[in-house]
Structure formats: C-alpha cells, structure tokens
DSSP file (Angstrom, degrees, kcal/mol; ACC not computed):
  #  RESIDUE AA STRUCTURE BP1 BP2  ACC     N-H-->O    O-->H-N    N-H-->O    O-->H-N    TCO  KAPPA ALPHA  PHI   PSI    X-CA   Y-CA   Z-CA
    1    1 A X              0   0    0      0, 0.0     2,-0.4     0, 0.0     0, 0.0   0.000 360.0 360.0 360.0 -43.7    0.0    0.0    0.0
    2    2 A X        -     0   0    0      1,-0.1     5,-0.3     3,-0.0    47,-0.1  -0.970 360.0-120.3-120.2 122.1    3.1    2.6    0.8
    3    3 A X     >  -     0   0    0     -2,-0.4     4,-1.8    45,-0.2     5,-0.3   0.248  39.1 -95.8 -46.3-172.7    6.3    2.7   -0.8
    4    4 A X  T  4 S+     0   0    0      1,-0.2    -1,-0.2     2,-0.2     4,-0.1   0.331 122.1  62.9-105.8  25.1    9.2    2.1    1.3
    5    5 A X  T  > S+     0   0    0     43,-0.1     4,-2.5     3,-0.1    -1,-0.2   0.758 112.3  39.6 -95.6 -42.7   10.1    5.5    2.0
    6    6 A X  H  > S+     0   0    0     42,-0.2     4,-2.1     1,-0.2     5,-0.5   0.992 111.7  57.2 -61.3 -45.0    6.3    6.0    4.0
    7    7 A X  H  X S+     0   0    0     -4,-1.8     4,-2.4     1,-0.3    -1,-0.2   0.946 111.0  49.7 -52.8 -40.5    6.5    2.2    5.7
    8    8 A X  H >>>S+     0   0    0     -5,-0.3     4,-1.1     1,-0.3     3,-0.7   0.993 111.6  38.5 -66.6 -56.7    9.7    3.5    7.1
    9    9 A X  H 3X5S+     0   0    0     -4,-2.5     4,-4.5     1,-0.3    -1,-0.3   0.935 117.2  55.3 -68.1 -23.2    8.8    6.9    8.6
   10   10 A X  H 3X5S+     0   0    0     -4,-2.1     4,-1.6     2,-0.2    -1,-0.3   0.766 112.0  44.1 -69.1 -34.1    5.4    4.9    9.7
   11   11 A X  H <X5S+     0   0    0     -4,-2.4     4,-1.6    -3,-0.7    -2,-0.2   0.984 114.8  49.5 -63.8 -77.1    8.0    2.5   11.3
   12   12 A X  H  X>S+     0   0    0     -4,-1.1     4,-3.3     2,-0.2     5,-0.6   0.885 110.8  47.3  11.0 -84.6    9.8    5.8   12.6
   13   13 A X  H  X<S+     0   0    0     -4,-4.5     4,-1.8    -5,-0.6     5,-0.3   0.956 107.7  57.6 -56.8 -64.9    6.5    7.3   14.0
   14   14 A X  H  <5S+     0   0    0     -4,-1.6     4,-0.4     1,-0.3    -1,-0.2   0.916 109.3  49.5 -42.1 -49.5    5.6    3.7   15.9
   15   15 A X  H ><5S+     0   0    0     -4,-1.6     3,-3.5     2,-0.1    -1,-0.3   0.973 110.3  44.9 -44.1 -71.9    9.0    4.1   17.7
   16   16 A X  H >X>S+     0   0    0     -4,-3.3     4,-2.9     1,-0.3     3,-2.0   0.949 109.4  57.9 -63.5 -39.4    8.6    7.6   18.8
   17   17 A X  T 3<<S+     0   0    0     -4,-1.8    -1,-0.3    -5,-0.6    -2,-0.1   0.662 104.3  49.8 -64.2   6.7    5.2    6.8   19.9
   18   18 A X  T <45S+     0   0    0     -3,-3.5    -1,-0.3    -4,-0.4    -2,-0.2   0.028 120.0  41.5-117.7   9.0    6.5    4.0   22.2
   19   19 A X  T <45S+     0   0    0     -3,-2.0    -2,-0.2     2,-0.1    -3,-0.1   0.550 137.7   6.5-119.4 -50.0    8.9    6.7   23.5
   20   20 A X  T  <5S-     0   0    0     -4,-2.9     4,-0.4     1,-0.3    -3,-0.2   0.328 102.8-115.1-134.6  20.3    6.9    9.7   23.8
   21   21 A X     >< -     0   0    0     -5,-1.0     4,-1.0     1,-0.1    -1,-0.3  -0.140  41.7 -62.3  77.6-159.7    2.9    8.7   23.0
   22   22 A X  H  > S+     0   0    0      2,-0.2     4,-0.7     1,-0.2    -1,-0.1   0.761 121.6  68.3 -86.7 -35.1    0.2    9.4   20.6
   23   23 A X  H >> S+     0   0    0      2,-0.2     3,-1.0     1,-0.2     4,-0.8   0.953 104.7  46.3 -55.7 -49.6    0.1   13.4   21.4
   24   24 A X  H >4 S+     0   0    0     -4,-0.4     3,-2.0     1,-0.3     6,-0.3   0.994 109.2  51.8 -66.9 -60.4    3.7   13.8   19.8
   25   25 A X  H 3< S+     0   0    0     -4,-1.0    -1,-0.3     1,-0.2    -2,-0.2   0.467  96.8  66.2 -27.7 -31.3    3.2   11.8   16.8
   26   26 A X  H << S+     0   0    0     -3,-1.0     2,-0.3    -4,-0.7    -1,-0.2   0.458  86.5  81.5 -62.1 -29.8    0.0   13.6   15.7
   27   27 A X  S << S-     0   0    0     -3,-2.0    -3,-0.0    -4,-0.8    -4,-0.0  -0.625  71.0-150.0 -98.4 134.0    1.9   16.8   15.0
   28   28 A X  S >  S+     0   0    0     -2,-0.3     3,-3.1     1,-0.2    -1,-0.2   0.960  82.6  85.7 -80.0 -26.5    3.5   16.9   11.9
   29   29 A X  G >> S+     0   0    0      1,-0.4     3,-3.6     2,-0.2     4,-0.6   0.733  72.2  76.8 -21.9 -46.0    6.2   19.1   13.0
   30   30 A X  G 34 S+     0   0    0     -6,-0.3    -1,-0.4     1,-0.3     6,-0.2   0.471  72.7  84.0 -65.7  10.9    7.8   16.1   14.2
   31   31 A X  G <4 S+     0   0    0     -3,-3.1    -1,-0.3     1,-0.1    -2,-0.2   0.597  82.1  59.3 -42.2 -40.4    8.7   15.7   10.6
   32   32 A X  T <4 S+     0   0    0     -3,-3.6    -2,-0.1     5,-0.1     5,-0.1   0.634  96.9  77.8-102.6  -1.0   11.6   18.0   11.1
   33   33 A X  S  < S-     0   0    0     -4,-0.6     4,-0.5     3,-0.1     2,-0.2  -0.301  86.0 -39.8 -83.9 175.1   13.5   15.8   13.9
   34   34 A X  S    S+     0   0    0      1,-0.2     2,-0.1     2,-0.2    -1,-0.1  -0.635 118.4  12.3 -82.5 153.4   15.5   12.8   14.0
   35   35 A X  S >  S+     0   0    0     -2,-0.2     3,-2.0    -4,-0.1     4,-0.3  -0.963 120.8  62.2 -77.3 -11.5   15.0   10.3   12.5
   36   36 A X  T 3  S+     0   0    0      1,-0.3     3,-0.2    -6,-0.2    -2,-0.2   0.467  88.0  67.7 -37.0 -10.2   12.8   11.7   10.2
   37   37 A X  T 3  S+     0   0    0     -4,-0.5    -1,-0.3     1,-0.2    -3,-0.1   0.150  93.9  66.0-114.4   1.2   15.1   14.5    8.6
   38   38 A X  S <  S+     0   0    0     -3,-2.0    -1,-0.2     1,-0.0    -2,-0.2   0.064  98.8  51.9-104.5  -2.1   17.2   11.2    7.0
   39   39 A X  S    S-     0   0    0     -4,-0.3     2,-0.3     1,-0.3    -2,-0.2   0.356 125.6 -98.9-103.2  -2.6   13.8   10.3    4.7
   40   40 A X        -     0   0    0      4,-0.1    -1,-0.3    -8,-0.0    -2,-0.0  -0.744  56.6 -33.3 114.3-169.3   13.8   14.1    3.4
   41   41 A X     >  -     0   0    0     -2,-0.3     4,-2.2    -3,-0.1     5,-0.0  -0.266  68.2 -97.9 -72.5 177.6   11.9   17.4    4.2
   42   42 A X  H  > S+     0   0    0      2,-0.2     4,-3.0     3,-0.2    -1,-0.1   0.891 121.9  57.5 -25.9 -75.9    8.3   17.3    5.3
   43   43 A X  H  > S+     0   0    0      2,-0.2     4,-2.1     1,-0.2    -1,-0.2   0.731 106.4  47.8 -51.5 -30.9    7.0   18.0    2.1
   44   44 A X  H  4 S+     0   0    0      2,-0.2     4,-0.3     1,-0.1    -1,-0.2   0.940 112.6  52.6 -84.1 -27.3    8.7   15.0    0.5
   45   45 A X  H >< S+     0   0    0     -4,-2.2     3,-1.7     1,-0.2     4,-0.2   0.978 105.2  50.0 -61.4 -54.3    7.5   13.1    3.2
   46   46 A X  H 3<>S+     0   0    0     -4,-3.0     5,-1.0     1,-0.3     9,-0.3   0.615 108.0  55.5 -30.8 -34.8    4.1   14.0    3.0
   47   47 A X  T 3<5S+     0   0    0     -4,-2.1    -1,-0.3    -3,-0.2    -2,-0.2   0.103  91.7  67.5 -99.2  36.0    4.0   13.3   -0.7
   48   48 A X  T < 5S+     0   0    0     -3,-1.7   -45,-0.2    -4,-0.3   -42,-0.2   0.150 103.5  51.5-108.9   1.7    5.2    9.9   -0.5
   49   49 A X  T   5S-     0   0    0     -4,-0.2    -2,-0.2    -5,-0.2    -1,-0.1   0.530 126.0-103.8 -97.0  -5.2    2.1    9.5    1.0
   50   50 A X  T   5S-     0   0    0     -5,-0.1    -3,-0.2     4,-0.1     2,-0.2   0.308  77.7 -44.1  68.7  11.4    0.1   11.1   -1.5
   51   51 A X  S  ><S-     0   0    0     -5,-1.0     4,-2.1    -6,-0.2     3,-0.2  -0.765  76.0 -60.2 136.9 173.2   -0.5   14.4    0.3
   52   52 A X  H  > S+     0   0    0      1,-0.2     4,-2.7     2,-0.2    -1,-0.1   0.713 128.8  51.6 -67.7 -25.4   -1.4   15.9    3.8
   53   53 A X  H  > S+     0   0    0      2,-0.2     4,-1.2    -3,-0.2    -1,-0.2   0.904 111.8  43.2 -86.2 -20.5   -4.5   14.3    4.0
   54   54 A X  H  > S+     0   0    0     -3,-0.2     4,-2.6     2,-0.2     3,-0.4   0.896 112.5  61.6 -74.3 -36.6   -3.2   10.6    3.2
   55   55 A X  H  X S+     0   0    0     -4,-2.1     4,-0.8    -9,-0.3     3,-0.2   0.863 106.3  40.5   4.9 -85.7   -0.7   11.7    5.4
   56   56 A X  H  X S+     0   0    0     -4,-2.7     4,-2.0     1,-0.3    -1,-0.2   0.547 113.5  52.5 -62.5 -26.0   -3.1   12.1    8.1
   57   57 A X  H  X S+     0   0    0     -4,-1.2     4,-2.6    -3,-0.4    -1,-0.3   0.794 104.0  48.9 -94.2 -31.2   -4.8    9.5    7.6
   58   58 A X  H  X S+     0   0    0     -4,-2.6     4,-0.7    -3,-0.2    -2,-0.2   0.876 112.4  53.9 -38.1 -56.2   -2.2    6.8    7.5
   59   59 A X  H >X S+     0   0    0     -4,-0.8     4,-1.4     2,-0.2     3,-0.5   0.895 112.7  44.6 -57.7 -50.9   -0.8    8.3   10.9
   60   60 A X  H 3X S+     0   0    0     -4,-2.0     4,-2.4     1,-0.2     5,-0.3   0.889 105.5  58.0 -58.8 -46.5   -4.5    7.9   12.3
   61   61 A X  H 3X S+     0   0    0     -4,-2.6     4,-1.1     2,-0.2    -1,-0.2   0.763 107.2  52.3 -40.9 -43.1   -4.8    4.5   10.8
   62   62 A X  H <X S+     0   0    0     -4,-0.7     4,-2.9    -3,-0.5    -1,-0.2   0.969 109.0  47.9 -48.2 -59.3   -1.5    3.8   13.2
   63   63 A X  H >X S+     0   0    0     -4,-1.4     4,-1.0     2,-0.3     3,-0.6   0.936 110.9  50.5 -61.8 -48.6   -3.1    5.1   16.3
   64   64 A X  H 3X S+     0   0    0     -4,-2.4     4,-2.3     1,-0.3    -1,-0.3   0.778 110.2  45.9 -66.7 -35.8   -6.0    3.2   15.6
   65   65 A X  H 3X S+     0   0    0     -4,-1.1     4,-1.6    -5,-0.3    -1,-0.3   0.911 116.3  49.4 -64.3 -46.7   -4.0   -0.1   15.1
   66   66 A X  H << S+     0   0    0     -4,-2.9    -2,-0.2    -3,-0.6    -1,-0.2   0.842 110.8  49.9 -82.2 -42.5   -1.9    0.8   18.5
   67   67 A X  H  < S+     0   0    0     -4,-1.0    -2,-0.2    -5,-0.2    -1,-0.2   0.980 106.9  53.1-115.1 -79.3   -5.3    1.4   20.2
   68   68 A X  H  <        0   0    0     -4,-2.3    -2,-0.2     1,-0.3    -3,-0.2   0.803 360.0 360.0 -54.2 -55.9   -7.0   -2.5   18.9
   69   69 A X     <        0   0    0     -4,-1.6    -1,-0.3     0, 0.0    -2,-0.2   0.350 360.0 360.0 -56.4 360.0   -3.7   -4.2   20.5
C-alpha cells in the first residue's frame, strides 16, 4: 500500500510513539526531527504518502491499530 520511503517513517512514528505517546506523533512538526530528517523534508514526506491528507490519515490508521492491541 506505501512505498518504502512511507512504511519507514510509519516504522519511525511507531518508535517515537513508544517513546513519547500518541500526542507527539500527531503533530507533523515532528517531521523536522530525528530520524525523520534522513527520509527528506516534510513536504517530501508527505507526498510519498500522496499528500497531507493521506498523510493524516495513515498516521490515524496507526493510532488506531496501537489502540486494537
């Protein structure tokens, strides 16, 4: 479903949310930290999702998966 540059940062975001919870993760701003800033800018991350809203929706699609376990 996501190339491997999104599966990664999805990987990425599933760490930091086992380090610092759901709140942090939500914000994209955390785009511009480590490790995230080794897959590209923001914007390229975001369109390797197909945009802000697949983005958003991916990320939610996490929480919601984290939430059912």
């Amino acid at each position: 479903m996501y190339g491997d540059r999104a599966r990664s940062v999805l990987e990425a975001l599933l760490e930091k949310y086992a380090d610092d919870g759901v709140v942090n993760i939500e914000k994209t701003r955390i785009l511009t930290v480590l490790p995230f800033t080794g897959f590209g800018t923001p914007v390229e991350i975001i369109r390797s999702f197909g945009g802000l809203e697949k983005y958003q929706q991916a990320v939610s699609e996490l929480e919601q998966a984290l939430y059912c376990a």
